[in-house]
Structures are given as structure tokens and as C-alpha cells.
N, C-alpha and C positions, 0 to 999 in steps of 0.2 A: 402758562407757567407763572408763578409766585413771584412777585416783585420783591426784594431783599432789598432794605437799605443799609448802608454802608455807614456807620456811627464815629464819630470823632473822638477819643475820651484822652486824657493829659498822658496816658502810655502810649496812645497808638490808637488803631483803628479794632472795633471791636465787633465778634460776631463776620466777619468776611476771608472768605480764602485766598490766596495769594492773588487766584485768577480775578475774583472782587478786584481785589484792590489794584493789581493792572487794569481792569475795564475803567476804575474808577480815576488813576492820574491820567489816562488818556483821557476820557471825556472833560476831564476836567481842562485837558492842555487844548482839546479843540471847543470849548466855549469861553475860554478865557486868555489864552496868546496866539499871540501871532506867527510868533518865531521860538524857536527852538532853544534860541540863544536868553530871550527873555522867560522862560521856563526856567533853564538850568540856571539863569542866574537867579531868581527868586525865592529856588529849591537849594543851593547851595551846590550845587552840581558840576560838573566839568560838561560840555556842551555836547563833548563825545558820551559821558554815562545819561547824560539826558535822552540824546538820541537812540542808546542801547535799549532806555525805561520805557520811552515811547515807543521804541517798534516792538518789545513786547508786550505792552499793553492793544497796539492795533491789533496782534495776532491773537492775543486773547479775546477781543471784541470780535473779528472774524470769527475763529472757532465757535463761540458762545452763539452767534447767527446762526452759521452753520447747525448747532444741535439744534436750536430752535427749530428750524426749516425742517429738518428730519421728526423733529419727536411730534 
């Protein structure tokens, strides 16, 4: 499978699909916080929509394995 990076630009994230950029604030929460709470606070976030981002970004990393494994 093709490796796709994920691009930064002053509107947003450019070139990646929703499911990207959920794979991308997760990885990003698990090589960079500890807790949940210092996530949502950094991001602006309420601790509960942080928790909502994060677990669909795990499901989107799950699924994305999952095809992997299959294809």
C-alpha cells in the first residue's frame, strides 16, 4: 500500500480524507500526550469532544489495519 502524507497549509490539511486526518490527530495524541485532558486543552476542545475525536480516530486506525490485513 502507498504511504500518503498528510500536509499542513494556513487553511487546513491538504490532499487527505477525513479518515487521514482521524488516523492523523490520533497518532498524533498517542506520540505526543499523555492524557486526554492535555490534548483537549492544547486543541481548544472540551475534554468530552476530545474524547469523541479520539475514539474516532482509533476506529479509523483499526479499520484502515483491518483493510490492510485483507487486501
Amino acid at each position: 500500500m502507498k504511504t500518503k502524507t498528510v500536509e499542513l497549509k494556513d487553511q487546513g490539511f491538504a490532499g487527505a480524507s477525513c479518515n487521514e486526518l482521524l488516523r492523523h490527530v490520533y497518532v498524533e495524541w498517542m506520540n505526543n500526550y499523555l492524557t486526554v485532558e492535555l490534548f483537549a486543552e492544547h486543541n481548544e476542545l472540551t475534554v468530552v469532544d476530545a474524547q469523541v475525536l479520539l475514539d474516532l480516530g482509533r476506529s479509523a486506525m483499526q479499520r484502515n489495519d483491518r483493510e490492510e490485513v485483507t487486501a
